[in-house]
C-alpha positions as CSV (number, residue, x, y, z in Angstrom):
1,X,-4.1,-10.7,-47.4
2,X,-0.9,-9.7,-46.1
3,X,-0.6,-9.7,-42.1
4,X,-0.3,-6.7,-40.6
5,X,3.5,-5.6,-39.1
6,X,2.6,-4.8,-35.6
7,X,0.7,-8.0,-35.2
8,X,3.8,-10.0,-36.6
9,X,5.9,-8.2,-34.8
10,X,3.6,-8.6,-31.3
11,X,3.5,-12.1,-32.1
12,X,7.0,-12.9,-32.5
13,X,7.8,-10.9,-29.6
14,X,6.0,-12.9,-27.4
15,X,7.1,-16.2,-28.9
16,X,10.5,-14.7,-28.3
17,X,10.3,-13.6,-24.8
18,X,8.3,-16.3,-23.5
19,X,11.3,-18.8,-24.8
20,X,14.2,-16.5,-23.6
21,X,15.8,-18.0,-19.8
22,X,17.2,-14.7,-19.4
23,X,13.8,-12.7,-19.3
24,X,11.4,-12.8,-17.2
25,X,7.2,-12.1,-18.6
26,X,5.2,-11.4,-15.4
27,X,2.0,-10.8,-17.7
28,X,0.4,-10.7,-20.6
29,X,-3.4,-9.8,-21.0
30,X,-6.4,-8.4,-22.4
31,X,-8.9,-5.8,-22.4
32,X,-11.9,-4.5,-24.1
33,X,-14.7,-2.5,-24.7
34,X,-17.8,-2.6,-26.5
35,X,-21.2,-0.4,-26.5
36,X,-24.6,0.0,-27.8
37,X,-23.8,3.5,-29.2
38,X,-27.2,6.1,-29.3
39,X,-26.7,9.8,-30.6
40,X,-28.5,13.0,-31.5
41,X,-26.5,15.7,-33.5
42,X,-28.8,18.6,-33.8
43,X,-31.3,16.5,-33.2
44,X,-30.7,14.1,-36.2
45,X,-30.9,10.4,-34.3
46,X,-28.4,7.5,-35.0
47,X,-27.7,4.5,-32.9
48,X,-25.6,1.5,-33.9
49,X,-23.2,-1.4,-31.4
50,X,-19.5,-0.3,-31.7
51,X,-16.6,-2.0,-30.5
52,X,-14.3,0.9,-28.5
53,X,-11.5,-0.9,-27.9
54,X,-9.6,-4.5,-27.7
55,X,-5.9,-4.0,-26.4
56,X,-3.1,-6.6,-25.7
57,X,-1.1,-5.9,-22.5
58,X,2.7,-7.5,-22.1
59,X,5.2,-6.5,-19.3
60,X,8.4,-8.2,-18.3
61,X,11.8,-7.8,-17.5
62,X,14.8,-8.2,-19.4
63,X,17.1,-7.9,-16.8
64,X,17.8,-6.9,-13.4
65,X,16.3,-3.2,-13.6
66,X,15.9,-3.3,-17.4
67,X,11.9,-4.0,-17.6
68,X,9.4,-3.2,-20.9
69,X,6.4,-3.2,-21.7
70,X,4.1,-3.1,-24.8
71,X,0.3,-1.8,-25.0
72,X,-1.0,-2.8,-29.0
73,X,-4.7,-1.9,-29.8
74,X,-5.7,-4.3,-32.0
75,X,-8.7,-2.7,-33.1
76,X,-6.5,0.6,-34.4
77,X,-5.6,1.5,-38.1
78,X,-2.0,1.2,-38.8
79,X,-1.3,3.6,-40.9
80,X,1.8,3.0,-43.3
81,X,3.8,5.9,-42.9
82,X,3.1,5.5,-38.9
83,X,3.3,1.8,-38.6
84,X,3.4,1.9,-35.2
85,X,0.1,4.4,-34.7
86,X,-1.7,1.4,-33.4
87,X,1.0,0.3,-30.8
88,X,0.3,3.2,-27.4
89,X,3.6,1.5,-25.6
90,X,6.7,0.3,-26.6
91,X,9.6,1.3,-24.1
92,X,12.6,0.1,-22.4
93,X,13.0,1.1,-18.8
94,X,16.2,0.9,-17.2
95,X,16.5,1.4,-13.7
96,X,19.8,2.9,-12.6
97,X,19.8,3.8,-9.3
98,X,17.4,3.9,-6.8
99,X,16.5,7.5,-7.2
100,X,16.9,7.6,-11.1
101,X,15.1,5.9,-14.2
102,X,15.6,6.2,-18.0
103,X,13.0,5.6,-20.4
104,X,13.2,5.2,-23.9
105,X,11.0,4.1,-26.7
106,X,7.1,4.7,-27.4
107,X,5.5,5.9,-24.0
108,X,2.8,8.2,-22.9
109,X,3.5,12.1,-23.8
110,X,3.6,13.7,-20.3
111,X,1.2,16.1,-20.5
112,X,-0.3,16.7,-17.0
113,X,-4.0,16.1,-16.0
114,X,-6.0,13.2,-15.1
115,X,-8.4,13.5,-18.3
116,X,-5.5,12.9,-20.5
117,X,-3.8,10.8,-18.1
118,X,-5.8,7.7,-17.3
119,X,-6.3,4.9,-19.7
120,X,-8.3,5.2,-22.8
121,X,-10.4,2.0,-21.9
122,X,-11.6,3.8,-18.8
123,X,-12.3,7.3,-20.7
124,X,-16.3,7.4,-21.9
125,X,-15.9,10.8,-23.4
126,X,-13.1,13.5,-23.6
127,X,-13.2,17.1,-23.7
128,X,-12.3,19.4,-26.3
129,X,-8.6,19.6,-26.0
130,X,-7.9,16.4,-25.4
131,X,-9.9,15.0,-28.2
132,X,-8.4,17.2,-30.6
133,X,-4.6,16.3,-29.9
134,X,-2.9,14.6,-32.8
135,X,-1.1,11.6,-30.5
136,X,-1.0,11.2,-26.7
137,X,1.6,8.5,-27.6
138,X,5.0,8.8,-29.2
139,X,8.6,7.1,-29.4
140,X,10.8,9.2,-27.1
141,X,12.9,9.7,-24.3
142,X,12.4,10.2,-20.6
143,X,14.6,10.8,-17.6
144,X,12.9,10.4,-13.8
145,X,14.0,11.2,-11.0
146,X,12.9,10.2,-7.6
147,X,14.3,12.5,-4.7
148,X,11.4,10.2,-2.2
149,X,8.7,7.3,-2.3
150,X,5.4,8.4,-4.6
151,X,7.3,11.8,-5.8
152,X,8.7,11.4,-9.3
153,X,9.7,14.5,-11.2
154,X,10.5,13.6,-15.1
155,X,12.5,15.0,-18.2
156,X,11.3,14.0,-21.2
157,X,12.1,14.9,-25.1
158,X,9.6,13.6,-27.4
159,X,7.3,14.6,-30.8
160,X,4.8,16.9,-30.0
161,X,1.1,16.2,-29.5
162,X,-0.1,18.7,-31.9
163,X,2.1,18.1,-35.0
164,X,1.5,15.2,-36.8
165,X,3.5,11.9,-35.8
166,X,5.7,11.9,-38.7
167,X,6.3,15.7,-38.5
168,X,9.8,16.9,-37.1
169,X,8.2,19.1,-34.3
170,X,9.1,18.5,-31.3
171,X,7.8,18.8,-27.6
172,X,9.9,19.2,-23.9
173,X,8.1,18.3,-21.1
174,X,8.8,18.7,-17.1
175,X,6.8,16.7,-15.5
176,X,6.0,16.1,-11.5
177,X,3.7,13.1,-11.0
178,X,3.8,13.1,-7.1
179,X,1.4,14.1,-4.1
180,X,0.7,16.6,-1.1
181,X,-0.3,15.5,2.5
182,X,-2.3,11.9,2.3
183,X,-5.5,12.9,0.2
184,X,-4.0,14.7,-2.5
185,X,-2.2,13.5,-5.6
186,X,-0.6,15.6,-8.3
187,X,0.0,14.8,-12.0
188,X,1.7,18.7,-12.9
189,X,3.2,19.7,-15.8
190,X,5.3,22.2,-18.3
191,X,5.0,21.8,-21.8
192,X,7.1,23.2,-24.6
193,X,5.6,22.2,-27.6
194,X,5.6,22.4,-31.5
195,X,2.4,22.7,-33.3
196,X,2.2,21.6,-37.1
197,X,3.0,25.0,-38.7
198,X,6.3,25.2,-36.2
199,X,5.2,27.5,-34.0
200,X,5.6,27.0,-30.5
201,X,2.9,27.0,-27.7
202,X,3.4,26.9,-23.5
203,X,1.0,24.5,-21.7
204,X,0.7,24.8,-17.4
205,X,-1.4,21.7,-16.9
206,X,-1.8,20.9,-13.3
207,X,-3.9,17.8,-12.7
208,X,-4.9,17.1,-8.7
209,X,-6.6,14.1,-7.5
210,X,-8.3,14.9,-4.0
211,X,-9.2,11.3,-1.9
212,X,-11.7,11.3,0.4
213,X,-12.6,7.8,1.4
214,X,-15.4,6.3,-1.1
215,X,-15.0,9.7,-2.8
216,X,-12.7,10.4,-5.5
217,X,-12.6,14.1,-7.1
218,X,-10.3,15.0,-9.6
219,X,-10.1,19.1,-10.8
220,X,-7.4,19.7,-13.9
221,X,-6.4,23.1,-14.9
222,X,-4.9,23.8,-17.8
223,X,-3.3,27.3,-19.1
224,X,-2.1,27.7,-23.0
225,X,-0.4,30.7,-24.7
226,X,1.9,31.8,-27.0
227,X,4.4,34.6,-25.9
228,X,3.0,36.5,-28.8
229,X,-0.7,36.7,-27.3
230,X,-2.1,40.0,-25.7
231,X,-2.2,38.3,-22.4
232,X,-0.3,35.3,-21.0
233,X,-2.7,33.7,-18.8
234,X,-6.5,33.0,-18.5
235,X,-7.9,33.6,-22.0
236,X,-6.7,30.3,-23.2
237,X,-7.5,27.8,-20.7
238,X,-9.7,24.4,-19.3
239,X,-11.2,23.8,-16.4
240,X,-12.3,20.1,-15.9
241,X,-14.1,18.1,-12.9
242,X,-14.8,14.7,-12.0
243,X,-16.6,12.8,-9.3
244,X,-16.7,9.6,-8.9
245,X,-18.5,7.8,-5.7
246,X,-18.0,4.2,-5.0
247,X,-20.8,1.8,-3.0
248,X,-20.0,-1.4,-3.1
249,X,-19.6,-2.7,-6.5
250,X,-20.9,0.8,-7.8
251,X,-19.5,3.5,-9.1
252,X,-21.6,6.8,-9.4
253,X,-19.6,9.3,-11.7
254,X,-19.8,12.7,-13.4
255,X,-17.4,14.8,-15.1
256,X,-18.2,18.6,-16.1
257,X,-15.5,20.8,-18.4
258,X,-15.7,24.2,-19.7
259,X,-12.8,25.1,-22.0
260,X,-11.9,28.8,-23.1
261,X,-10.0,30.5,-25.7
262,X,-10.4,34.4,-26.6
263,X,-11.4,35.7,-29.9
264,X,-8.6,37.7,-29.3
265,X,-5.8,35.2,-29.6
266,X,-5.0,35.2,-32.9
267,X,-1.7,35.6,-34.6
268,X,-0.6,39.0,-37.0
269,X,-0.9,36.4,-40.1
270,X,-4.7,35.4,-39.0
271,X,-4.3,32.2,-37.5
272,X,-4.8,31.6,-34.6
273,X,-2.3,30.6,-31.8
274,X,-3.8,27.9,-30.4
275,X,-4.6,25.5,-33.2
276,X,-6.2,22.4,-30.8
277,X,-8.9,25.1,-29.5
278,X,-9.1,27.8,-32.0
279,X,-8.8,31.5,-30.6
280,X,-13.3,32.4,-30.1
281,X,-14.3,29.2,-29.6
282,X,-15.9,28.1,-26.1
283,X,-16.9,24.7,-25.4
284,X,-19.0,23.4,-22.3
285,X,-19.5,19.3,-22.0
286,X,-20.8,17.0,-19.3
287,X,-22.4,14.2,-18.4
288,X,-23.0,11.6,-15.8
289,X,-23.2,7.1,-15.5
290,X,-23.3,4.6,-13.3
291,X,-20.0,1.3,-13.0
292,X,-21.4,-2.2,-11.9
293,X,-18.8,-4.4,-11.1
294,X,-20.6,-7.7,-11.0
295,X,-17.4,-10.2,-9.7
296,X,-16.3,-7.2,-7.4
297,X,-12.8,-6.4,-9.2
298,X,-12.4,-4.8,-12.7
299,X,-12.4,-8.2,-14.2
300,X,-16.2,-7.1,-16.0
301,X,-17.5,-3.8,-15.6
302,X,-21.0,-2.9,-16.9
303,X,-21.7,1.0,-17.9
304,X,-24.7,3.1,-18.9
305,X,-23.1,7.0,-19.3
306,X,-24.9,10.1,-20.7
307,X,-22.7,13.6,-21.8
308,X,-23.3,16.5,-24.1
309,X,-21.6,19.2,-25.1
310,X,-22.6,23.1,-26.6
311,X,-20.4,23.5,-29.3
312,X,-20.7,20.5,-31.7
313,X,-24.4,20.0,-30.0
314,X,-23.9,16.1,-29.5
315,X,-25.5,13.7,-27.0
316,X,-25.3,10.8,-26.2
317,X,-26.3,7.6,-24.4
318,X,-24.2,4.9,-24.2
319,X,-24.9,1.1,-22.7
320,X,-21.5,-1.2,-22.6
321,X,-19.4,-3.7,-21.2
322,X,-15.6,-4.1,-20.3
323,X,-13.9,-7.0,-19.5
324,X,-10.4,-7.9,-18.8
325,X,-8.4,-11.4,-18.3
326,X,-4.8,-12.6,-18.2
327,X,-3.0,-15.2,-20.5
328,X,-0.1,-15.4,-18.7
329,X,0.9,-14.1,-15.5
330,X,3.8,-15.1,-13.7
């Protein structure tokens, strides 16, 4: 069987970096993800063990303010005309000044919003919008700047997250990762973007992260339209909550969405604008777990999570185990 090409390529980039004097690897790791997977769908049982994820980690630097770093699943599908759909990072970050940063390669699309925003490995169950995107990954370009400490307002040309990955469509992001007074962190974005038939769609997706203490709350709100539909704002929209309390080596979480889009949005051809959640649709999901962290770190983390939705009528009950651990760290 012929090797795959990201997995030759990981290799030899490894090889290669580990050997080079001038570069510097301060890591490479792993981390996965497996669960005992149970399910009703209309009330037709199925249950099965599933491997979710199993991703290598390596970040470096290749020189003074020139640092990468590559995320490959190693689970994924490559497909062959996207032979990079398994790889999530590949980027070159170079460091100009103190208050600016270019980025340039495959990197996270900057849509705002927690949901969307934290890592896949730590994600038990999306809602609809976010599930339905085509990529949240994608080669591209990114300029940051950083007017003061833990405020970073971005630039960044990319493809767009509903076309595709192959497609030439296209999406412009403004992007403010940042935060307001000591317990509350932003992730807040504009989005510009193409969707697979060329037409274009405005995303206001303001992500906030409130802090208080053991207490973690995060609230995203998310606004689509096209300048076409009867009305701009609130009949195409999300509204999605999570909790999560920490006691010791516990975590006690819940997350609760409800995502909108009018029966009224719907172009003069038919279709309707909004393509990731059709115009009448409505979709309400939810659920609830408990995180053990036996070796008190995120080293092993033990799961049991329960969620639902109303539109596709799915629940589930999953049981599973993550565990993380360096090769190399410098």
């Amino acid at each position: 069987m012929r090797p795959k090409l990201p997995a030759i390529f990981t290799f030899l980039l490894v090889s290669t970096l580990l050997r080079a004097q001038q570069t510097h690897v301060d890591e490479v790791s792993v981390d996965t993800r497996a669960t005992f997977h149970q399910q009703t769908t209309d009330g037709v049982y199925d249950s099965h063990f599933q491997g979710d994820h199993l991703n290598l980690h390596i970040k470096g630097q290749l020189a003074d303010g020139l640092t990468f770093r590559v995320r490959q699943r190693l689970n994924k599908k490559v497909d062959e005309k996207n032979p990079f759909n398994a790889t999530d990072f590949l980027w070159l970050r170079w460091q100009a000044t103190d208050h600016w940063a270019f980025t340039a390669g495959k990197q996270p699309i900057l849509i705002g919003g927690y949901e969307i925003d934290s890592a896949p490995i730590d994600v038990y169950y999306y809602g609809a919008f976010s599930d339905r995107l085509y990529q949240y990954y994608a080669f591209g370009v990114t300029a940051t700047l950083t007017p003061a400490p833990g405020q970073n307002i971005s630039v960044e040309f990319c493809p767009s997250p509903i076309s595709p990955g192959t497609q030439d469509a296209y999406s412009y992001n403004l992007y403010w990762n940042g935060h307001i007074g000591t317990i509350w962190e932003t992730t807040w974005s504009y989005n510009y973007v193409e969707d697979e038939l060329h037409r274009k769609m405005n995303w206001i997706v303001l992500g906030n992260k409130f802090i208080f203490g053991n207490l973690v709350v995060d609230v995203d709100c998310i606004n689509r339209a096209a300048f076409g539909q009867p009305r701009f704002f609130f009949t195409d929209w999300s509204l999605i909550g999570k909790a999560i309390l920490t006691l010791g080596k516990w975590n006690l979480c819940t997350k609760w969405g409800y995502e909108r889009n009018g029966a009224e949005n719907v172009a003069p051809d038919g279709i309707s604008y909004d393509l990731v959640l059709p115009a009448g649709n409505d979709y309400l999901y939810g659920g609830f777990g408990v995180e053990y962290f036996p070796l008190g770190n995120d080293h092993l983390r033990l799961h049991a999570v329960y969620f639902g939705d109303n539109h596709d009528r799915v629940n589930n009950f999953d049981v599973g185990i993550t565990w993380r651990f360096n090769i190399y760290r410098r």
